[in-house]
VEXDOSE-630589 format. One record per residue: x, y, z of N, C-alpha, C, O in turn. Coordinates in steps of 0.1 Angstrom, whole numbers, plus 5000, padded with zeros to 4 digits. Each point is the difference from the previous one (the first is absolute). Layout:
% VEXDOSE-630589
XYZXYZXYZXYZ ...
END
This chain:
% VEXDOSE-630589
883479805776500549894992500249885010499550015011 501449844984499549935007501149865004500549944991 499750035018500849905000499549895001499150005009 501149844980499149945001501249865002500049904993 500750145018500549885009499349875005498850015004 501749864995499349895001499850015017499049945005 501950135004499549975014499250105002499850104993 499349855022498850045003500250085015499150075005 502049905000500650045016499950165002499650075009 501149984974500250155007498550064996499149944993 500950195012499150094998500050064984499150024992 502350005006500650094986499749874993500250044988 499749895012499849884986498650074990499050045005 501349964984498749964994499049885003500149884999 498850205006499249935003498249985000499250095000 500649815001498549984993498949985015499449905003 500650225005499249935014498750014999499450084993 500049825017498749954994499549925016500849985009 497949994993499649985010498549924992499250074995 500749805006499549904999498550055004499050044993 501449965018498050065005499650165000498950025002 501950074995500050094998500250084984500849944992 498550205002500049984989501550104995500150064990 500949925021501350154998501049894993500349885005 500150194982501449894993500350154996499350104998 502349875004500850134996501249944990500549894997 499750235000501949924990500650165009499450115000 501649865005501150085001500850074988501049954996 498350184999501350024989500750085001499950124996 501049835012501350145005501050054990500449954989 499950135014500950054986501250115003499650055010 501350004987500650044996499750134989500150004987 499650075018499050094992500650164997500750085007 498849944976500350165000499350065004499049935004 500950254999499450045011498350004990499949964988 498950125021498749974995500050034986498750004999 501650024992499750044984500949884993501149985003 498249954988500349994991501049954989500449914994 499950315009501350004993501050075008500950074994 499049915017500650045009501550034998500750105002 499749784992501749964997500550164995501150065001 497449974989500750124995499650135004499050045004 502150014995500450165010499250114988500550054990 498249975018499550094993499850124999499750035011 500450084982499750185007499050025008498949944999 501350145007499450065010498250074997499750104993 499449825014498650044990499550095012500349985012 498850114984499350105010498349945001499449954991 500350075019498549965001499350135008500550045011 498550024983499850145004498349975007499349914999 500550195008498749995005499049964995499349925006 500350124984498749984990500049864994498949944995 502250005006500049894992498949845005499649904993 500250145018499049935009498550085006499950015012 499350034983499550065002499950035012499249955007 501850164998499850105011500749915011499850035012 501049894985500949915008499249875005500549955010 498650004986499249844997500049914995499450004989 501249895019499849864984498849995001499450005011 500049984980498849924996499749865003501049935001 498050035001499749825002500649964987501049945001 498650094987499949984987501649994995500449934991 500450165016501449994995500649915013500849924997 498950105012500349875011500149844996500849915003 497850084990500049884993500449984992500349884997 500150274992500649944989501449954997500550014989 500049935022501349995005499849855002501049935002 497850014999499949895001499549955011499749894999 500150225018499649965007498449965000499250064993 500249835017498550025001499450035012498750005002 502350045008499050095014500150144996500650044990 498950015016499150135003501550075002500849935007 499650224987501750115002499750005015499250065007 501949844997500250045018500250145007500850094997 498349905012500350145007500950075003500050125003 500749794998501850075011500350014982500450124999 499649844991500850054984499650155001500850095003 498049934995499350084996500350145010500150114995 499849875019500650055006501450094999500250125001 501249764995500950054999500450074988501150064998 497649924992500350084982499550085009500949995008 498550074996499250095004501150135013500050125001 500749775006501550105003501250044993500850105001 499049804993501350014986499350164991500550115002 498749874992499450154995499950095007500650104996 498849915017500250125012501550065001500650115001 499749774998501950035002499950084991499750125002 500749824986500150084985499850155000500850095000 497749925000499650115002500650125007500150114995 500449855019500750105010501050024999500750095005 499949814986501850014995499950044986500949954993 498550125001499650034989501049944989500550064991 499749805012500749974990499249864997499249945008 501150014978499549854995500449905003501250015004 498349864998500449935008501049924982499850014988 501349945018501249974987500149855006499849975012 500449934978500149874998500449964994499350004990 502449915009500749944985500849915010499649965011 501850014982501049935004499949805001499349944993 501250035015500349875000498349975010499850025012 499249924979499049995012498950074998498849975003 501750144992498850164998499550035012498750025001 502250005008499550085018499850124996500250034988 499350075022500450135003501150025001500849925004 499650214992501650094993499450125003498950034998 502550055008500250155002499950035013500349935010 499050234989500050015017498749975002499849985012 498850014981499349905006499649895006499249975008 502249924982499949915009500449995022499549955011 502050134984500150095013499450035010500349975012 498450134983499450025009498649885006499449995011 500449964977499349865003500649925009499349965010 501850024988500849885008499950075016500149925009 499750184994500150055012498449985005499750015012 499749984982498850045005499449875003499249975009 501249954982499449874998500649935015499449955009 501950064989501049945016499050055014499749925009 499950234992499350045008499149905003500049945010 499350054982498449975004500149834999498949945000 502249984998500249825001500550035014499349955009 501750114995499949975014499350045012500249985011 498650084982498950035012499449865003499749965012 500249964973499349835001500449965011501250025001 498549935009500549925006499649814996500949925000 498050064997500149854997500349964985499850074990 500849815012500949994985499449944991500649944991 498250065009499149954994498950134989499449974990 500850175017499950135002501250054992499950114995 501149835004501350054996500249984987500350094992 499549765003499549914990499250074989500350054989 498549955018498850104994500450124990500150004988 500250115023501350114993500749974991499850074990 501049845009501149974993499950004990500650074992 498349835006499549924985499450114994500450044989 498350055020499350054990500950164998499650074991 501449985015500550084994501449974987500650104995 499749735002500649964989499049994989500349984988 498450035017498849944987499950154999500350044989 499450075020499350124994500850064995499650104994 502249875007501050124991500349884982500850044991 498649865010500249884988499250074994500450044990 497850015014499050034995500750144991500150024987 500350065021499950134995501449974987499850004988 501449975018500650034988499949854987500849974991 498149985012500049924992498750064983499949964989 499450165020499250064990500850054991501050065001 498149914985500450064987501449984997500750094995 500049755007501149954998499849884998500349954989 499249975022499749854998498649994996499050075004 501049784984498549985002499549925012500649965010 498450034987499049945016500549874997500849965008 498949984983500049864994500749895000499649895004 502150154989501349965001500650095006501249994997 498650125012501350075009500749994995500949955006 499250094982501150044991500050104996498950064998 502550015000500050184990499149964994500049894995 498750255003499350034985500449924987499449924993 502250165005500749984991499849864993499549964989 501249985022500149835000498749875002500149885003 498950224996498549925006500249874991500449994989 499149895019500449854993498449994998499949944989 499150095016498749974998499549924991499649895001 500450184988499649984988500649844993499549944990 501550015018500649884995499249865016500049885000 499950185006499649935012498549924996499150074996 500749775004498749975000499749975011500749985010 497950014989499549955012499349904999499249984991 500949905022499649915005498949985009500150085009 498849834991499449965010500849915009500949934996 498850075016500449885006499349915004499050065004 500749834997499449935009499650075013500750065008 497649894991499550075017500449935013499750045011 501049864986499949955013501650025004500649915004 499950184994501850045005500150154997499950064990 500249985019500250195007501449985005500349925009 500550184985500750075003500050165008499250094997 501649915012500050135011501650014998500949935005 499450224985501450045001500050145006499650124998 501349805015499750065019501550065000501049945004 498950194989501350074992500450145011499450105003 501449884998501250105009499750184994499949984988 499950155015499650074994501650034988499850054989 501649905016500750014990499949934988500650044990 498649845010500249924989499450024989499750124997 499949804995499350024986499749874992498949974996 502249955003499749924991499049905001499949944989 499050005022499249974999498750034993499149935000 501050194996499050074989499349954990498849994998 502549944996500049924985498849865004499949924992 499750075015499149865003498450085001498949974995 501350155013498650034993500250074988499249944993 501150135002500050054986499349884987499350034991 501249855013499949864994499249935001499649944991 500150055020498549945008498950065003498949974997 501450185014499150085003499849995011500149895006 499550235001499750035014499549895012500449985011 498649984981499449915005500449875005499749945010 501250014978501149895004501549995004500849925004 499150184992501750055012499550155003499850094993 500249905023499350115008501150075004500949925003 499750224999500650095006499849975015498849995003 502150005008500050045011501250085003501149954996 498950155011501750115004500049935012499049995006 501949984998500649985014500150135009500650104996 498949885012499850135012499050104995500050125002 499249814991498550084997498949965003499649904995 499650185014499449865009498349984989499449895000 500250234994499249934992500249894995499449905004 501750114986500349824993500249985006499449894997 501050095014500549825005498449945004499649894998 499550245007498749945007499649944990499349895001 501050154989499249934986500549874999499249914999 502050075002500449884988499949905023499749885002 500450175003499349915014499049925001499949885000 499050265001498949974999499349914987498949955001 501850044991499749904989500749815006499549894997 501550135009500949915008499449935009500349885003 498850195005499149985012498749924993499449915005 500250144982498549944997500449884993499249914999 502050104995501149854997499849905007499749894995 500350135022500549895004498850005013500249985012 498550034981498849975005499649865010499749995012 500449914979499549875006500649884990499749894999 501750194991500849914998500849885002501250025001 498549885000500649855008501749994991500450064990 500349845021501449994996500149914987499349895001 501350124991500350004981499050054994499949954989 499150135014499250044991500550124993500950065005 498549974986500650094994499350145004498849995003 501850174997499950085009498350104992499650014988 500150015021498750094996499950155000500550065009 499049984982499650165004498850034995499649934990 499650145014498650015003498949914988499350034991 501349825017499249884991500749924988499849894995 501050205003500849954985501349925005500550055011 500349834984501049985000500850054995500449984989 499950105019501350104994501549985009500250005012 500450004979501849975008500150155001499450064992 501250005017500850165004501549985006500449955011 500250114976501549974999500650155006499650094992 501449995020500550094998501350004997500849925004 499550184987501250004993500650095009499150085000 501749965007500850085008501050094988500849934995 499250205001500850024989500450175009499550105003 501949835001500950105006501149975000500249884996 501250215009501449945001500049935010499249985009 502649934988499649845012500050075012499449935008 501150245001499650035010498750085006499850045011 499549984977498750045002498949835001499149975008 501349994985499449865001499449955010498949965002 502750035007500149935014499050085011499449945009 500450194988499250065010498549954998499149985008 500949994976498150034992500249865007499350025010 501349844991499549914998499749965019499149925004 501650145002499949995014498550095002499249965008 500650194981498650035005499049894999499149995008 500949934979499349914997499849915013498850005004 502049935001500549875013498850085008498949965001 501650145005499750105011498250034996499650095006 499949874989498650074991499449855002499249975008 501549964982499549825002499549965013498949965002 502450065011499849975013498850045008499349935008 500550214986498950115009498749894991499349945008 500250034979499149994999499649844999498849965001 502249944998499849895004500749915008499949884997 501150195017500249975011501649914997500749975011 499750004981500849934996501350044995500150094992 500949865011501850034999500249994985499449914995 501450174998500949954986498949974993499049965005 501250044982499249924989500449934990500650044990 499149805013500949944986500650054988499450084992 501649895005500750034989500649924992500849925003 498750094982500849854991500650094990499950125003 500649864986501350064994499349984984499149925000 501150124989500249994987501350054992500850105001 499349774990500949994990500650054990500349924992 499850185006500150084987501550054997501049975007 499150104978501150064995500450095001499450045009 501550064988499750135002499150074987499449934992 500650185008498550054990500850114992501150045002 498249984990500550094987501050165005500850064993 498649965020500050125007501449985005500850104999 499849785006501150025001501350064994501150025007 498650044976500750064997500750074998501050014994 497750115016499950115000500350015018500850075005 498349845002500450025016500549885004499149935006 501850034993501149895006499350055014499950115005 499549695000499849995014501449955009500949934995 499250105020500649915010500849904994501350004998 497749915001500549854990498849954992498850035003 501549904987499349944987498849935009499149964993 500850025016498549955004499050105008499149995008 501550134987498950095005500050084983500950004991 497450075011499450034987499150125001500050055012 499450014981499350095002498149975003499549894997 500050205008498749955005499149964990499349895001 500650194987499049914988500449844997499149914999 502150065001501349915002499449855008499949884999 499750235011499549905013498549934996499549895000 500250224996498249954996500249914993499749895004 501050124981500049904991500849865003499849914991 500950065018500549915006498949925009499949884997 499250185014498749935003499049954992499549895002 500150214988499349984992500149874988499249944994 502350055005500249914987500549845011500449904995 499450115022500149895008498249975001499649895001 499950174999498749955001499549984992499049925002 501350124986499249954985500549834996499749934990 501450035022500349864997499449925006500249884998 498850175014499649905010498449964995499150084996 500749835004498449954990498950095002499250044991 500850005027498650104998500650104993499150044993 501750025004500050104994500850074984500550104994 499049755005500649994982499350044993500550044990 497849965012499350064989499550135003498950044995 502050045012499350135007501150104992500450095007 500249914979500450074997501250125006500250114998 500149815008501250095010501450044986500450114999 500049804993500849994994500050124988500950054993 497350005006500150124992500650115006500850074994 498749975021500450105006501750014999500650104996 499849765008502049984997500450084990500550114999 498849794989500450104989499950155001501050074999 498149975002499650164999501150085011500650114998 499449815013501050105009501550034995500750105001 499749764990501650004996499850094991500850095000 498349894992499950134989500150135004500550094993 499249925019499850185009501050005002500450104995 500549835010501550015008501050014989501250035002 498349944986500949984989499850134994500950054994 498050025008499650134998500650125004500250104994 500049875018500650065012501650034996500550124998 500249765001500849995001500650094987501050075001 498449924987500250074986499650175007500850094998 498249945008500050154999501050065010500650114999 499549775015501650075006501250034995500750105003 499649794987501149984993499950134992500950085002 498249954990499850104991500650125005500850074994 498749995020499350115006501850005004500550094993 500549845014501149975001501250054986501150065001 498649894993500750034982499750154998501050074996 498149985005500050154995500150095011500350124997 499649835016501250085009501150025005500450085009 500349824979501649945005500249955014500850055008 498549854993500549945011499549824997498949964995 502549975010499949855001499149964997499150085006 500249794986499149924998500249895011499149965006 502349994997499949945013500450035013500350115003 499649805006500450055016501049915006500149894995 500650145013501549965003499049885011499150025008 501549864987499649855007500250025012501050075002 498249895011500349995014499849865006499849975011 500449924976499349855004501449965014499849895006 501050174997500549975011500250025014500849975009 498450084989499450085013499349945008498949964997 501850015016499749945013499050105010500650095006 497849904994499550115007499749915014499450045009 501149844991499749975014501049965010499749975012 
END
């Protein structure tokens, strides 16, 4: 989610960074976040995920993507489903997943947690460490998220919003990159709406994606001159990343970002300007920080309905996609609410708008 403070000084501001001769524009959408599901808020029973359920302990390309990603099931994932089931196997027990979050539970998580600590501190570079991290939060999301969540809206089965979700074209010349923490989620809702193609998945500390949504960065900023507008292979295309993590996962993603910028176009910091917005429908359900921070679809639709005011980009139909996203978030917000009421638990969240995080 996102703070969309008028100053430009800190790092933690919501922010729109952008590089004139270059084709990298990001929005910072830091957040305040429930853990990676959904419906996290709610404390679920305990689900088993058994060997077979993966053919023979393998994600598929096919279910890799169907999660929304568009690189190739990273090797280190695939790898670690692949010890996670070995485990299984030798502990002759099912791998169990529920609670606040839907982690591993029991004594498998137990004996996972020991094994997994083993073999991070053999890493020595933390870049190596990183790596691990992420893809063993994505390969224990994968497993207990089978035959529970759909692919689509990562939402319970139960509660699948799909069917109410439309979808939007966007305009070709504005790409979004939601460059999402492996705990998070809510940047989903923008491809669901738009589609892969216009809001791209990248996982932080997965080095396929990032090569991707880079190497698209790199052919950006070809032979670009300063105010022109940014390029990707020939097309005027703007490339927005949305950062969608908590505000202290944020701080790390957005320093990888700095740290990535510097190595490939030699340069400190990257401009940063601010957008104006309200809070979003979502707040009712996840009270942010303070009222000028919002959630990441939140964010999109806040850039999107600032550029549909500026003349080049009044007749590019930006203002359909607005509509369609608030519709999704309004969607959203009705099947949380719902999924909340027949669990017995609160429809709202205890305010934190006073909260000094700095």
């Amino acid at each position: 989610m996102v703070a969309t403070t008028s100053t430009i000084s800190r790092a933690f501001s919501f922010t729109c960074m952008f590089k004139l001769c270059r084709p990298l524009f990001a929005l910072s959408t830091r957040t305040h976040m429930e853990s990676p599901r959904v419906n996290s808020a709610l404390r679920s029973p305990a689900r088993e995920t058994h060997i077979g359920d993966t053919d023979d302990g393998f994600i598929t390309l096919q279910e890799w993507q169907g999660w929304g990603a568009v690189s190739p099931l990273p090797a280190l994932v695939q790898q670690i489903v692949e010890d996670l089931k070995a485990l299984e196997k030798n502990f002759d027990a099912p791998m169990s997943f529920g609670g606040n979050g839907g982690r591993l539970q029991g004594d498998f998580k137990i004996l996972e947690d020991k094994k997994h600590r083993a073999t991070y501190q053999t890493l020595g570079e933390s870049e190596k460490k990183l790596q691990f991290f992420t893809a063993r939060q994505i390969a224990c999301r994968l497993l207990g998220s089978q035959g529970y969540l759909c692919q689509k809206c990562w939402i319970a089965m139960e509660d699948c919003m799909c069917s109410k979700v439309k979808h939007c074209s966007l305009w070709y010349g504005v790409r979004f990159w939601l460059y999402m923490h492996p705990k998070n989620n809510t940047g989903k809702l923008l491809w669901q709406v738009l589609g892969v193609q216009a809001a791209t998945l990248c996982l932080y500390g997965v080095a396929e994606d990032e090569e991707i949504m880079w190497s698209a960065f790199k052919r950006a900023g070809g032979n670009t001159d300063v105010g022109s507008t940014a390029q990707t292979d020939g097309d005027n295309t703007l490339n927005f990343v949305l950062i969608d993590g908590t505000w202290s996962n944020s701080a790390a993603m957005f320093n990888r970002l700095k740290e990535k910028a510097k190595t490939v176009w030699d340069e400190e910091g990257i401009p940063c300007i601010s957008l104006t917005m309200g809070a979003s429908a979502m707040h009712k359900l996840r009270p942010q920080p303070s009222w000028d921070r919002t959630c990441t679809a939140a964010a999109a639709i806040g850039l999107l309905s600032e550029l549909q005011l500026l003349p080049k980009f009044s007749s590019c139909g930006l203002d359909e996609a607005v509509e369609a996203i608030e519709d999704a978030l309004a969607v959203l917000l009705e099947a949380l609410t719902t999924r909340r009421l027949r669990m017995g638990r609160s429809v709202t969240r205890k305010a934190r708008h006073n909260l000094n995080l700095w």
